[in-house]
C-alpha positions in Angstrom: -23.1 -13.9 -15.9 -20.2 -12.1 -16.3 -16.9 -13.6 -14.9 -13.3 -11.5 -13.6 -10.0 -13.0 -12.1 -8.2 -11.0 -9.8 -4.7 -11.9 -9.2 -2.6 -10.7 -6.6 0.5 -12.5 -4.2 -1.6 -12.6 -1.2 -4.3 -11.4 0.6 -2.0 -10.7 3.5 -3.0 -7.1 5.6 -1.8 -4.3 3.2 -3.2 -1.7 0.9 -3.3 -3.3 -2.6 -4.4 -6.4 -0.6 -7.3 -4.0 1.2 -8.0 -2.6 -2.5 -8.5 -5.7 -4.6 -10.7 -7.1 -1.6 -12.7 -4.1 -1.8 -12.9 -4.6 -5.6 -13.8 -8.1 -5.8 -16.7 -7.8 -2.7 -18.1 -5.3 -4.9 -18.1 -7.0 -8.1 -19.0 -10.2 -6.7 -22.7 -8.8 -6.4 -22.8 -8.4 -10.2 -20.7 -11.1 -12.0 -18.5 -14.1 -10.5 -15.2 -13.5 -8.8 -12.2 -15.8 -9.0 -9.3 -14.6 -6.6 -6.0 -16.2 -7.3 -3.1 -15.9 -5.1 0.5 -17.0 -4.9 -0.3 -18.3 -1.5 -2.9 -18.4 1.4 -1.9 -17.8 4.4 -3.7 -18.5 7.8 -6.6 -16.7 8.3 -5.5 -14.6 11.5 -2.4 -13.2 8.9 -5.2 -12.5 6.1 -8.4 -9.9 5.0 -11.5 -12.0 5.6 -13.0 -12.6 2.0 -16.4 -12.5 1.7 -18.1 -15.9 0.5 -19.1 -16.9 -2.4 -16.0 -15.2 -4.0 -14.3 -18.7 -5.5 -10.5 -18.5 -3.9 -7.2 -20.6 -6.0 -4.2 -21.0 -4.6 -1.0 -21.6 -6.7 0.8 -22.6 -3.5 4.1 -21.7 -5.4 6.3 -19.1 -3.8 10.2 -19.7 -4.4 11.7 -17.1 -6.6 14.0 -17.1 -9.8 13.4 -18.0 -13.4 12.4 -21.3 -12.1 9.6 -20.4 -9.6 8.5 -17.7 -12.1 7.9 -20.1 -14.7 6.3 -22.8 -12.4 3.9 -19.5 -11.7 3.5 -18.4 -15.0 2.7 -21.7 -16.0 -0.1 -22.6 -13.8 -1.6 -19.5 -13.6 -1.7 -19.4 -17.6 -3.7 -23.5 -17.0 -6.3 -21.6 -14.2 -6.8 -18.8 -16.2 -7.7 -21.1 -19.4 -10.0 -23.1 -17.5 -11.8 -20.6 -16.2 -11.8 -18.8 -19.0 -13.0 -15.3 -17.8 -14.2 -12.2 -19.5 -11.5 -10.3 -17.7 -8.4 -10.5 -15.9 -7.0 -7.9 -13.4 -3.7 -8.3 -11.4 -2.3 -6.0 -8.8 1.5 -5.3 -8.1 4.9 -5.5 -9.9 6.0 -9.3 -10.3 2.0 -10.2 -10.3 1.6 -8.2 -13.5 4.4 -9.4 -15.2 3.1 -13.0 -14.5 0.2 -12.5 -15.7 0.7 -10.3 -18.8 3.0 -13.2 -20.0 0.5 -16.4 -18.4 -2.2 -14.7 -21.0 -0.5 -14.6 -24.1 -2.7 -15.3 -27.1 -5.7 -15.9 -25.0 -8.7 -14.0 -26.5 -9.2 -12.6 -22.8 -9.5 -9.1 -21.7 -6.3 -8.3 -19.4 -5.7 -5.0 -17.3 -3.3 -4.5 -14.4 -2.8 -2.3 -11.8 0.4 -0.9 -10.8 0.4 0.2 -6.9 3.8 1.0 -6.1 6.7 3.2 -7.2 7.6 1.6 -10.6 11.3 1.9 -10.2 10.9 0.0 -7.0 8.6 -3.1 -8.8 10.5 -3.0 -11.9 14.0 -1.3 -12.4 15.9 1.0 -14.4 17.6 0.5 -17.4 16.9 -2.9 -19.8 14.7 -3.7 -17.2 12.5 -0.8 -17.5 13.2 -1.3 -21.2 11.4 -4.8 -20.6 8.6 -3.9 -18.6 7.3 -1.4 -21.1 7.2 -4.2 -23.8 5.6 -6.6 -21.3 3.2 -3.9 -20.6 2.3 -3.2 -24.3 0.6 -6.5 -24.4 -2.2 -5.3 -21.8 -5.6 -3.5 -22.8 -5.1 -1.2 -20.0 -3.2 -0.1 -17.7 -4.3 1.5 -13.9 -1.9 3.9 -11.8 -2.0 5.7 -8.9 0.1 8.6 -9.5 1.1 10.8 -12.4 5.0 10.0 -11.5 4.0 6.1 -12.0 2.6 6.4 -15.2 5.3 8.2 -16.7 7.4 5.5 -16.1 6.2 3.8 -19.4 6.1 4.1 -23.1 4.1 6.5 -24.2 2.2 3.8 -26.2 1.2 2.2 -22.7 0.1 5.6 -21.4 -2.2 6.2 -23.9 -4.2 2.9 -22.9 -3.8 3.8 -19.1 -5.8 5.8 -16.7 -5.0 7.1 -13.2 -6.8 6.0 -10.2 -6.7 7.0 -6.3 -7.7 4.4 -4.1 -11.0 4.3 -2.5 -11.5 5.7 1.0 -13.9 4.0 3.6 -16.9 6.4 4.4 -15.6 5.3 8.0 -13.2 7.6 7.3 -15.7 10.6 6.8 -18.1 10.0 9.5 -15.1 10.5 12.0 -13.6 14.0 12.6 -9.8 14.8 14.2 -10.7 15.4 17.7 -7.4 15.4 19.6 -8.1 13.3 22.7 -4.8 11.5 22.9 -1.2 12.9 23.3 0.1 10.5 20.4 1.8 10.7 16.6 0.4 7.5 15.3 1.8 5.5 12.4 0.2 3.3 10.5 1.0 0.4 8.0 3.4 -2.3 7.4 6.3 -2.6 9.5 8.4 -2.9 6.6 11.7 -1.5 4.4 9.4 0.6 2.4 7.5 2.3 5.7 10.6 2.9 7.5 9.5 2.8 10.8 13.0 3.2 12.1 13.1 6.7 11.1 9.8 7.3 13.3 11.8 5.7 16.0 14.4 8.4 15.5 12.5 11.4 14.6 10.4 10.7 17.8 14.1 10.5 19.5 15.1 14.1 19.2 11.7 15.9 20.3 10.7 13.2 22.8 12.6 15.2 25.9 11.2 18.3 24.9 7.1 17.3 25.0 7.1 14.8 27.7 3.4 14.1 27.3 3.7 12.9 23.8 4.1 9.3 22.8 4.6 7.5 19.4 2.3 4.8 18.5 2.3 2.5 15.8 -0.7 0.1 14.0 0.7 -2.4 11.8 2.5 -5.8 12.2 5.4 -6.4 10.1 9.3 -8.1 10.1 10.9 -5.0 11.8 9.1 -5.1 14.7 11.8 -6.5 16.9 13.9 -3.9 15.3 11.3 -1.5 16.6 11.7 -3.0 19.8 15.8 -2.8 20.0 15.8 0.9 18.3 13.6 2.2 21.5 15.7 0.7 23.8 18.7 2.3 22.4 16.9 5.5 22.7 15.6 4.7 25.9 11.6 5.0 25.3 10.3 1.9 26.6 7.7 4.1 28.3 7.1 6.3 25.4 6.2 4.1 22.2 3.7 1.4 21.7 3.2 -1.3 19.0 -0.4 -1.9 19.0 -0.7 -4.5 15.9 -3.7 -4.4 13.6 -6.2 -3.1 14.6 -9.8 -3.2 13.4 -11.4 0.1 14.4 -8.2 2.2 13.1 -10.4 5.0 12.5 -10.7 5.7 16.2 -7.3 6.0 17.0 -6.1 7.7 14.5 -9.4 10.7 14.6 -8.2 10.9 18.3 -4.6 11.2 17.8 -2.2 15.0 17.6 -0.8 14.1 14.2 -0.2 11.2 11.8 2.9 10.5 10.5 4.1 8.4 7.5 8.1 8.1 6.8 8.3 5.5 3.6 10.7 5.8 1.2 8.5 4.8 -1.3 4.6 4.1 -2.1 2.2 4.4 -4.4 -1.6 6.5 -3.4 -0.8 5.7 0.6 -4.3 4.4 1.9 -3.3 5.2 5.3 -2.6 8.5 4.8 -5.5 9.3 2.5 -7.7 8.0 5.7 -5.8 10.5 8.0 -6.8 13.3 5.5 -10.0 12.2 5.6 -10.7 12.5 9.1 -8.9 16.0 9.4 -5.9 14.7 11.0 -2.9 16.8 10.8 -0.8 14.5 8.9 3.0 14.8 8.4 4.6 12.6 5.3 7.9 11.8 3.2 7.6 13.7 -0.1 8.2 9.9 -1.4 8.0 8.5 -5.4 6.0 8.0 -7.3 4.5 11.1 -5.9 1.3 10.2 -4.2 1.8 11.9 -1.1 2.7 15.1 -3.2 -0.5 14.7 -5.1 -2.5 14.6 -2.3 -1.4 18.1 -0.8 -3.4 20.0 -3.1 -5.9 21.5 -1.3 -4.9 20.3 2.0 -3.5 23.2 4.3 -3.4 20.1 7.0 -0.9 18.2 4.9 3.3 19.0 5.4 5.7 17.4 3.3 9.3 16.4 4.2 12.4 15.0 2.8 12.8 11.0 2.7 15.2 9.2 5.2 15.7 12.8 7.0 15.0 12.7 10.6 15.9 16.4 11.4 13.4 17.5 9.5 11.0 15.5 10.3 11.1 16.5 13.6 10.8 20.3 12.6 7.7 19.5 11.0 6.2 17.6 13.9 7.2 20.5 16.1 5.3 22.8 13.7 2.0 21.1 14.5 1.9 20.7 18.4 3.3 23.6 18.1 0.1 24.7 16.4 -1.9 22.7 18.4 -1.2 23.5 21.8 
């Protein structure tokens, strides 16, 4: 039988997380699966894994050229032991690792990059750098156009790009607006910036009084969240629901989706909004996945990054539209 390691940080709630567990369910019906992570964290923080997919944990988080190496170093021991047929990694400092664990081991290696490049990697020499690290792969997976043309052209022509997968979920429900409410999805993170919701919500929220602002996703700015809708005074008016397992029926239900990040690579979230017929509103973000996605989509509006104002245009334009 035929045997793959997947490597990602963690298997915490997010897209690439979603994606690789998606993956590696599948494949586990054909071939045997080793997931390796940086670190497991409690199961209530976590995507359930189905079983029989054979789990590692490195247990080594602390950054710098130290902790890297400490990484690099027992990943390359797991990988040799195991020995596999292939290896796949997901995200910026996981490929790196990986590429550079797997040097001179006669083992198939691909990684996948899910995130604006510039972001994961950086400008300059350490673009430079990336693209050599990146040589050493036997392919390469993006999301975007924009991401791949990050690199060498000698690491494009052994790449290929990929959306992400949508649920069928996501078909068999159609936008039915049943609830007065802009939902937001994801990570309550830097990248989403959830604050800018906050603030776009903040300059329309006098003028539709029936409208609230809803958001699915746990994350570190949540108590920013919290203090940012005081300041406006919305207590009443926006809800942080958490994760939630039956997304699909809030956001089918909901007037509009919106996503504000100032970066990401093919946005799952959004991609199920789309799905479903949802009106969506989203930052016209790198590496250009959102932009992609429009084709087609008469549903879809685009707006600036970090621009409140005009986000709030847009959102105006489509309960507008819908009332």
């Amino acid at each position: 039988m035929k045997k793959i390691v997947l490597y990602i940080d963690s298997m915490r709630r997010g897209g690439a997380q979603r994606v690789i567990k998606n993956i590696a369910e599948y494949l586990s019906d054909k071939c045997e699966v080793i997931l390796i992570n940086d670190i497991i964290f409690d199961a209530t923080a976590e995507y359930t894994i189905k079983p029989g997919i054979k789990r590692v944990n490195l247990n080594l988080v602390a950054g710098g050229a130290v902790g890297n190496f400490k990484r690099i170093k027992k990943l390359r021991k797991i990988i040799k032991g195991e020995n596999p047929d292939v290896v796949l990694s997901f995200l910026g400092p996981c490929n790196i690792r990986m590429l550079v664990a797997t040097i001179a081991l006669k083992i198939k290696k691909y990684v996948s990059v899910r995130n604006d490049p510039y972001y994961e990697y950086g400008r300059g020499i350490k673009k430079f750098l990336a693209g050599k690290i990146f040589s050493l792969a036997d392919g390469c997976i993006f999301q975007t156009k924009e991401a791949k043309s990050y690199f060498p052209k000698r690491v494009q022509k052994k790449s290929t790009v990929i959306w992400n997968p949508v649920d069928n979920k996501f078909y068999e429900n159609t936008w039915h607006c049943e609830r007065d409410e802009i939902a937001v999805v994801g990570r309550l993170q830097s990248q989403k910036n959830p604050l800018l919701a906050v603030e776009a919500f903040s300059l329309i929220a006098s003028k539709y009084f029936d409208i609230n602002l809803v958001f699915y996703g746990e994350g570190e700015l949540k108590e920013k969240i919290f203090k940012k809708v005081q300041e406006f005074g919305l207590e009443s008016r926006v809800n942080v629901f958490g994760n939630v397992e039956n997304i699909e029926e809030f956001v089918s239900t909901s007037k509009v989706f919106l996503m504000t990040s100032d970066f990401e690579g093919m946005p799952n979230a959004l991609m199920e909004a789309m799905a479903m017929g949802v009106p969506c509103v989203a930052t016209d973000c790198p590496c250009g996945g959102a932009r992609e996605l429009t084709e087609g989509f008469a549903e879809m509006i685009l707006v600036p990054c970090k621009n409140a104002e005009e986000i709030t245009k847009k959102l105006e334009q489509v309960i507008s539209d819908d009332s």
